[in-house]
C-alpha positions in Angstrom: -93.4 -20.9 -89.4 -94.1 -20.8 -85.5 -97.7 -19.4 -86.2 -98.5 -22.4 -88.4 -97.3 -24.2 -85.9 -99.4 -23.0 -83.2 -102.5 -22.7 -85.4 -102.5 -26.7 -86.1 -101.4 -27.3 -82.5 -105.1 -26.0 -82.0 -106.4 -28.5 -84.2 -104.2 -31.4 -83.1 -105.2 -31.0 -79.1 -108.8 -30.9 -80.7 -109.4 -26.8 -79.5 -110.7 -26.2 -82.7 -112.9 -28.9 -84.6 -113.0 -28.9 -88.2 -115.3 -26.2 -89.1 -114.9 -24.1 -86.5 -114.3 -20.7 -86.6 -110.3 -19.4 -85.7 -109.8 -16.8 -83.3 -109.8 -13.0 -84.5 -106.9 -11.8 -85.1 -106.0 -9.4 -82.4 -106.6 -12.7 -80.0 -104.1 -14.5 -82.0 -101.4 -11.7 -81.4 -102.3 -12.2 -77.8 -102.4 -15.9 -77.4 -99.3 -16.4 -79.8 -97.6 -13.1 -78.9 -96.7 -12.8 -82.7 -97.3 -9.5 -84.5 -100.2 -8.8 -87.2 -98.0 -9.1 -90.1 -97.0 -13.0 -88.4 -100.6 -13.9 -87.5 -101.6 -12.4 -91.3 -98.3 -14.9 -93.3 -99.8 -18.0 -91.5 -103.6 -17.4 -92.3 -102.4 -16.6 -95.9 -100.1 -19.6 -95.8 -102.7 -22.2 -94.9 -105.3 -20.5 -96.7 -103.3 -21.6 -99.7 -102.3 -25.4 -99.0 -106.5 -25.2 -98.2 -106.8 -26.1 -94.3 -108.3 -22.3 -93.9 -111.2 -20.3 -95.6 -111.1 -16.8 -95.0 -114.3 -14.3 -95.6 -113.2 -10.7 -95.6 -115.2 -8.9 -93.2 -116.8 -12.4 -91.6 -114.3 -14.6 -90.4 -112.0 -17.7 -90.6 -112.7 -21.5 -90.8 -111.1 -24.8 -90.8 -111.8 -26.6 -94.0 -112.6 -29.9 -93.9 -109.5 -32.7 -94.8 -110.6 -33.1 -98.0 -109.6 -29.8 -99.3 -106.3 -30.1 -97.5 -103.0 -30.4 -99.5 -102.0 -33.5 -97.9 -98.6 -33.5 -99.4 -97.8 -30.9 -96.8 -95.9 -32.3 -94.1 -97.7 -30.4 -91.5 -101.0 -31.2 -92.5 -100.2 -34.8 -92.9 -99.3 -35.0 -89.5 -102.3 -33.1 -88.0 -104.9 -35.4 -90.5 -103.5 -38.6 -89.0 -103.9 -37.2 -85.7 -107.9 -36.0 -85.8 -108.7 -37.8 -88.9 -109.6 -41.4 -89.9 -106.0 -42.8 -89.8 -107.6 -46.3 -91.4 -108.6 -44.0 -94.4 -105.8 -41.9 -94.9 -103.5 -44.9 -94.6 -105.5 -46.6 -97.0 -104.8 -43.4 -99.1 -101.4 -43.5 -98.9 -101.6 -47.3 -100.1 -103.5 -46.6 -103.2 -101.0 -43.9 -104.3 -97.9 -45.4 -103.9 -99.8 -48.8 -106.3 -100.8 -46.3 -108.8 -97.1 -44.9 -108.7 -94.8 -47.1 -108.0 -95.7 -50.1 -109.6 -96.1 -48.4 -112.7 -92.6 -46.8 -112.0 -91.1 -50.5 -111.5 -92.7 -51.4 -114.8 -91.1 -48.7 -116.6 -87.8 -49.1 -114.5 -87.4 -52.4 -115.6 -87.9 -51.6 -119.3 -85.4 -48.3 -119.4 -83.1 -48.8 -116.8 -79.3 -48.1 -117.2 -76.3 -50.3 -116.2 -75.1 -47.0 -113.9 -78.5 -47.0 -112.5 -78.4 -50.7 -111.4 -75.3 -50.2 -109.9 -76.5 -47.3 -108.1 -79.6 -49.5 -106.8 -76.9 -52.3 -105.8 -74.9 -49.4 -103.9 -78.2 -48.5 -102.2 -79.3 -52.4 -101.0 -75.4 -52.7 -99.7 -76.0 -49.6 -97.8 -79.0 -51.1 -96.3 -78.1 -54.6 -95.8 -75.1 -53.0 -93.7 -77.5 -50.7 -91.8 -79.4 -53.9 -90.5 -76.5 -55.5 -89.2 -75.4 -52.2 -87.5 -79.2 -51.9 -86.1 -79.5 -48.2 -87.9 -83.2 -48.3 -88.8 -82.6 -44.4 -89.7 -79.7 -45.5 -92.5 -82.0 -48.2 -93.6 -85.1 -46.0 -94.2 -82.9 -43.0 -95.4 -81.8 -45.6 -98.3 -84.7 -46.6 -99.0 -86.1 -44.0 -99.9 -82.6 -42.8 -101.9 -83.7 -46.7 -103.8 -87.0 -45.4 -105.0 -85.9 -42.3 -106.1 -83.4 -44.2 -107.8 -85.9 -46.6 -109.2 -87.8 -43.0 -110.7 -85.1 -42.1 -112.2 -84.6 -44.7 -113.8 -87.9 -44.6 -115.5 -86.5 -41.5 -117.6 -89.8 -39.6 -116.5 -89.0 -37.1 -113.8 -92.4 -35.9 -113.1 -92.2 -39.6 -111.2 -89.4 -38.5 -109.4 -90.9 -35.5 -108.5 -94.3 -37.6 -107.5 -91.9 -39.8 -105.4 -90.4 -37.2 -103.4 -93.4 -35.8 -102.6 -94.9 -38.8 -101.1 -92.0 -39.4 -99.2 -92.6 -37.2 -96.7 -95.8 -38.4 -95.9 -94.3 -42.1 -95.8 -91.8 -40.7 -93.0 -94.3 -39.1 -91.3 -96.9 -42.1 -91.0 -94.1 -44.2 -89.5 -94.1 -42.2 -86.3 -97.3 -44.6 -85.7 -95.6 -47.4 -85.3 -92.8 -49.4 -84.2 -90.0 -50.7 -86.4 -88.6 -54.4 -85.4 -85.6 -56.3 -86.7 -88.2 -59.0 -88.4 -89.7 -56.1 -90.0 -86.6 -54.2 -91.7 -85.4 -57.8 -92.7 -88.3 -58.8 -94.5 -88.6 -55.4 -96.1 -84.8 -56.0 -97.4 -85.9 -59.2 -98.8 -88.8 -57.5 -100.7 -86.1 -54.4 -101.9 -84.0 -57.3 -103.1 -86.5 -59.0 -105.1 -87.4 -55.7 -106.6 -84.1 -55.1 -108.0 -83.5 -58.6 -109.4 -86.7 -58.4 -111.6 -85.6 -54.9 -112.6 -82.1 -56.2 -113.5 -83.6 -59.1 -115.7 -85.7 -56.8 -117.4 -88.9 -58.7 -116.2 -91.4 -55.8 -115.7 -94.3 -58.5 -114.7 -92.4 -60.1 -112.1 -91.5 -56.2 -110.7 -94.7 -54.7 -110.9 -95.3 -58.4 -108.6 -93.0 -57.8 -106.3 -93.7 -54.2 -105.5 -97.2 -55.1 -105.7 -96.3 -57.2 -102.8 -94.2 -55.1 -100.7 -97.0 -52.1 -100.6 -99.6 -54.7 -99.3 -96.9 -55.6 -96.6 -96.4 -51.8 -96.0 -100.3 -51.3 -95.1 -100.4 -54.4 -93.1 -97.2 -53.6 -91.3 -98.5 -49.9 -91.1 -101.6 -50.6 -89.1 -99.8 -52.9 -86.6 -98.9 -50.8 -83.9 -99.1 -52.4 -80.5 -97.5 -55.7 -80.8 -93.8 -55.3 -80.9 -94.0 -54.9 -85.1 -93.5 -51.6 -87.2 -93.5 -50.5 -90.1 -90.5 -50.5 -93.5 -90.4 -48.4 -96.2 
């Protein structure tokens, strides 16, 4: 949706403060060169994920972020750009403890012998991306090793949950810079989680993710010194 698009680019350049009032609608057609039926999807589209209220008759607002749908790629993307990044990031940290430890916990405790190997395929795919310097491969696979890690919890709401999140995980890495020491370190970590979810250990998994999410958010705030951020 260009509208949507164009409507957030507004917000993004800071145009339009949170709170403010959005154009009327005939200037929209103008300024977008869209037709009503366009201008009138978009305002009905981000009405719904929550970034607009609309008063018949009076006008249209930006919400504030908190009644954003932050799983929305878009608006993920514009709330690190205006908002408190610290926060948000912090957000993102607390999520993916409350998920995927848990998730590693129950991993370890109802895995299959096709889902390890599956996990095993992923960290081979990933060790080979490092020493071909594909940082896309690597994070693609990464994320393919969690949502193998959900599945293997037998709950797919989790996996659901996981994909979700992704997409903000993705999106918050455009804020920093991945290194070499980074992605190898992060290996390390993916490693260790599979080995505890191999034994069967849930305790030393739940450890071990616990461990690479508070790497994530340290890694994640570093973003002028050469260092990045893993998935």
């Amino acid at each position: 949706m260009t509208v949507v698009s164009d409507i957030l680019d507004m917000v993004r350049s800071k145009e339009l403060p949170l709170g403010a009032a959005l154009p009327n609608e005939a200037d929209l057609c103008t300024r977008f060169q869209a037709s009503r039926t366009r201008i009138r999807e978009a305002v009905k589209y981000l009405q719904g994920k929550g970034f607009l209220r609309v008063e018949h008759g009076r006008g249209t607002w930006i919400e504030p972020l908190e009644h954003w749908d932050l799983l929305d790629a878009q608006l993920w993307i514009t709330a690190l750009k205006i908002g408190d990044r610290d926060a948000l990031i912090s957000n993102l940290v607390e999520i993916r403890q409350i998920l995927e430890i848990r998730t590693v916990e129950l991993a370890s405790k109802n895995r299959t012998p096709e889902q390890l190997r599956s996990m095993e395929k992923d960290l081979n795919i990933m060790e080979a991306a490092l020493r071909e310097h594909s940082p896309a491969t690597y994070n693609r696979t990464s994320r393919r090793f969690h949502d193998d890690l959900a599945i293997a919890t037998g709950n797919m709401l989790l996996l659901r949950l996981t994909r979700a999140l992704a997409q903000a995980l993705d999106l918050t890495k455009q804020f920093g810079n991945e290194s070499s020491d980074i992605l190898h370190h992060s290996f390390k970590e993916h490693q260790a989680i599979l080995a505890a979810v191999a034994s069967g250990n849930s305790q030393e998994a739940s450890e071990a993710m616990a461990r690479h999410l508070q790497d994530f958010e340290e890694s994640v705030r570093i973003q002028n010194d050469g260092t990045g951020i893993a998935l």
